[in-house]
C-alpha positions in Angstrom: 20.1 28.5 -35.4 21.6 31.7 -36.8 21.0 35.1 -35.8 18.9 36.1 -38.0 16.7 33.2 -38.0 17.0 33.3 -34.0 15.1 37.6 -34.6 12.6 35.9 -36.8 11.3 33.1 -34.8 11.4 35.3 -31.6 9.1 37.6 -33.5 6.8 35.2 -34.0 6.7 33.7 -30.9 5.4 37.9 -29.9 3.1 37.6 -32.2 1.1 34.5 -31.5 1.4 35.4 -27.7 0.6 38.5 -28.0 -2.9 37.4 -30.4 -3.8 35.0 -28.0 -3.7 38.1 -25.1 -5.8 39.8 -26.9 -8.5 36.9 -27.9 -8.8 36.0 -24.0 -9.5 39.5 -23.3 -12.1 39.7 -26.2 -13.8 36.7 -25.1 -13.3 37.2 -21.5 -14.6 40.9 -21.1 -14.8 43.0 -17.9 -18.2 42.3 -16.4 -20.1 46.1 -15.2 -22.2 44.6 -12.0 -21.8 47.3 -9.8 -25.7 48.7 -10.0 -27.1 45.1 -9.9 -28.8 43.8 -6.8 -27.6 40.7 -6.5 -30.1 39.5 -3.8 -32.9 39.8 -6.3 -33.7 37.9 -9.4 -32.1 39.6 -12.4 -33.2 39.6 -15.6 -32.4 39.5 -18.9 -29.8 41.9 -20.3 -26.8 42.3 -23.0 -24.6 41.7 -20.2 -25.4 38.5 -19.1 -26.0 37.1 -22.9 -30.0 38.5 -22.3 -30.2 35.1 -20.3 -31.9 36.0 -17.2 -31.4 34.3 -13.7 -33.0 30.5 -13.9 -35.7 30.4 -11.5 -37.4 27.3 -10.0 -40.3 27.4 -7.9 -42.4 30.5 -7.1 -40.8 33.4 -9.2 -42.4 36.4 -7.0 -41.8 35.0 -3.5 -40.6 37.4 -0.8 -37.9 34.7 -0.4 -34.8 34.3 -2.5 -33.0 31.0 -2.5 -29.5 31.4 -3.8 -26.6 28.7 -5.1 -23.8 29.6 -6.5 -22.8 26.4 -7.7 -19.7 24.8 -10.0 -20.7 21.3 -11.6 -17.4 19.4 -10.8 -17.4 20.8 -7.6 -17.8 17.3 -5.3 -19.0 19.4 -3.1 -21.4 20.5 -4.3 -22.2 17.1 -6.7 -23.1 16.0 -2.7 -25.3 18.9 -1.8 -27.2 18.5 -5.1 -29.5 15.7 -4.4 -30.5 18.0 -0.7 -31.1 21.2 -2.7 -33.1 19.2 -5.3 -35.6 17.8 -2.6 -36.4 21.1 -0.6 -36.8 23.6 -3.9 -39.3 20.7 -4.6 -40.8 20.9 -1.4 -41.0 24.5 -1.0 -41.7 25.2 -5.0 -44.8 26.7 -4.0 -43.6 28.8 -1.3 -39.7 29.8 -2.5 -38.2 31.3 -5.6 -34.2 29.4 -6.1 -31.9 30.4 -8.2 -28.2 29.0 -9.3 -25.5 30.6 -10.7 -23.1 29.9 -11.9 -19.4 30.1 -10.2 -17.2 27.3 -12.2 -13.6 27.3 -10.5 -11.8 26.6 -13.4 -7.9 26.5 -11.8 -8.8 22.8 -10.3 -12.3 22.4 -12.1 -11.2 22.2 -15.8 -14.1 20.7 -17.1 -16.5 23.6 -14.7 -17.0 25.9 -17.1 -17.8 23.8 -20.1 -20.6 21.6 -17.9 -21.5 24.8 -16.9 -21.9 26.1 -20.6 -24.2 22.4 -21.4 -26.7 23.2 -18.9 -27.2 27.0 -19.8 -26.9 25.6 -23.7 -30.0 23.2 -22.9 -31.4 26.4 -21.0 -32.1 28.0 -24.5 -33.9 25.0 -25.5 -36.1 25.2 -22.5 -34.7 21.8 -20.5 -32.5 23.8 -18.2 -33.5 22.1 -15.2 -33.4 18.9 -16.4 -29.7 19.7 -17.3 -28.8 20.4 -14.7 -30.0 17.7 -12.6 -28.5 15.3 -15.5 -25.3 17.3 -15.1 -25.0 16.6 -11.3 -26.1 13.4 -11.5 -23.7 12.1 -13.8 -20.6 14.1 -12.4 -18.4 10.8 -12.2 -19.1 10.5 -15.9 -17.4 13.5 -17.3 -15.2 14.8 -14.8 -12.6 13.5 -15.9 -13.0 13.8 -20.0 -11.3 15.8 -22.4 -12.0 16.5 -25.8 -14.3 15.2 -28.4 -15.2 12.6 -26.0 -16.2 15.3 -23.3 -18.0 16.9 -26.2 -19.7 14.1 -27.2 -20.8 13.1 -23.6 -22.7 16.6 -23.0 -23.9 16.0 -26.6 -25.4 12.7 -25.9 -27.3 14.2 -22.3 -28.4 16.8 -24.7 -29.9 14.2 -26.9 -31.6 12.2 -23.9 -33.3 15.0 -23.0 -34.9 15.2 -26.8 -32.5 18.5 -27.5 -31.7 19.7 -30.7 -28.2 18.1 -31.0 -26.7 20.8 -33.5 -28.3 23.8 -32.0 -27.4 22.6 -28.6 -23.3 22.3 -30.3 -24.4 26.1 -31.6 -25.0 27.3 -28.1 -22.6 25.9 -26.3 -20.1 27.5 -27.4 -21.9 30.5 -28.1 -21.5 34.0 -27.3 -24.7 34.4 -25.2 -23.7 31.3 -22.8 -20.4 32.5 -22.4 -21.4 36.0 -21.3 -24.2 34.1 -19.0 -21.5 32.3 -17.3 -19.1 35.1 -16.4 -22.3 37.2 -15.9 -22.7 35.1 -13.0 -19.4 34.7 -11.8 -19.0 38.8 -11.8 -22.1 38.6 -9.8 -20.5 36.0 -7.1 -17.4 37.8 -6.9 -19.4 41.2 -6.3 -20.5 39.6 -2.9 -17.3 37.3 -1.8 -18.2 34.2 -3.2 -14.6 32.3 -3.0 -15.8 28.7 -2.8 -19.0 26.8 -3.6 -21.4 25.8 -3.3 -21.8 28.7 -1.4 -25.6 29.3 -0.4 -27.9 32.7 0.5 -31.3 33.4 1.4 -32.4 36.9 0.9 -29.3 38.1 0.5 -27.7 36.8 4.1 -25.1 33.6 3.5 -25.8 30.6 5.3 -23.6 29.8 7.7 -20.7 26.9 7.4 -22.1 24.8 9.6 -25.6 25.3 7.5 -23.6 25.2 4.0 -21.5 21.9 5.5 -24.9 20.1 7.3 -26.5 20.6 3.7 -23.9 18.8 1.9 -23.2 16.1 4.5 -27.0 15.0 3.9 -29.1 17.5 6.3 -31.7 19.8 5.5 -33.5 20.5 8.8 -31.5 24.0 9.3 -32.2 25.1 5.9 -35.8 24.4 6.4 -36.2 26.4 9.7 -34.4 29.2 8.1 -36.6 29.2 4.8 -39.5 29.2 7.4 -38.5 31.5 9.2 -38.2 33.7 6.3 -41.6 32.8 5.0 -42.9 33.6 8.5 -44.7 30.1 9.2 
């Protein structure tokens, strides 16, 4: 390669790194949480994509049941099925919220599983998502591409989901602010790994956290009663 052609295709190489800098920060914006309380459940605002926290169960409880949760996490694929049957059983009695904390340097399909479930949120099945998500973990783990595409697209569908408005979202501004929204939020209080779990604001303890995934639920449910006061 001569010289000159050597200046010229250095140049470009500046260029197109240099443009794709720029995009990730564009897409990727700093995330203002610093005058959010993130014990409570937050609503909607242009920060967070106005996609307010996802609450099941009793929305104006004095207790605050918090995940923050990635969707390839096995971890937290094993803790799923425990969480799912005590928000159930204290539905009445508990507000729960997940966030989302996709850790993306050995998740590499977090973020976009996390994206399907807050895409299906804006067609009012985010729930369902999100158990469908969890459930089928082993199913899309390990996909790439169209065919990853294709696989939230066809959970999408099963859950009668508008297939081209779901596409829309996911990829969507709104979802993409929800998602670091959330992950601004995690890192606010220390979140490092997940699932990582807190009630009222205090984190449960390992042994709690580790009890919860392993199958066991009994010291979760003395802490939310505790909480409750029963």
């Amino acid at each position: 390669m001569s010289k000159v052609a050597w200046i010229i295709f250095s140049a470009i190489i500046v260029v197109v790194f240099g443009g794709l800098i720029i995009y990730s920060r564009a897409a990727n914006p700093a995330v203002d949480v610093g005058s959010i309380n993130t014990n409570a459940i937050i609503a909607a605002s242009e920060g967070s994509g106005n996609i307010a926290d996802h609450v099941f169960g009793k929305a104006d409880s004095k207790v605050v049941f918090i995940e923050y949760g990635d969707f390839q996490c096995p971890s937290c694929g094993d803790a799923h099925p425990q969480i799912k049957a005590v928000t159930e059983e204290y539905k009445d009695k508990v507000a729960f919220v997940f966030r989302n904390f996709p850790l993306t340097t050995i998740h590499s399909n977090a973020r976009v599983a996390a994206a399907s479930v807050e895409a299906a949120g804006l067609q009012g099945k985010y729930w369902e998502m999100n158990n469908l998500v969890y459930q089928s973990q082993s199913e899309w783990e390990n996909l790439t591409g169209t065919a990853r595409t294709d696989k939230f697209a066809a959970y999408a569908v099963s859950l009668n989901l508008n297939k081209d408005t779901f596409l829309k979202d996911l990829s969507g501004s709104a979802v993409g602010k929800k998602i670091s929204f959330d992950q601004a939020i995690g890192k606010k209080i220390g979140v490092n790994a997940t699932p990582s779990f807190y009630v009222n604001g205090e984190k449960l303890p390992e042994a709690t956290a580790s009890a919860i995934v392993q199958g066991s639920t009994s010291e979760l449910k003395a802490l939310l009663d505790q909480k409750l006061g029963n």
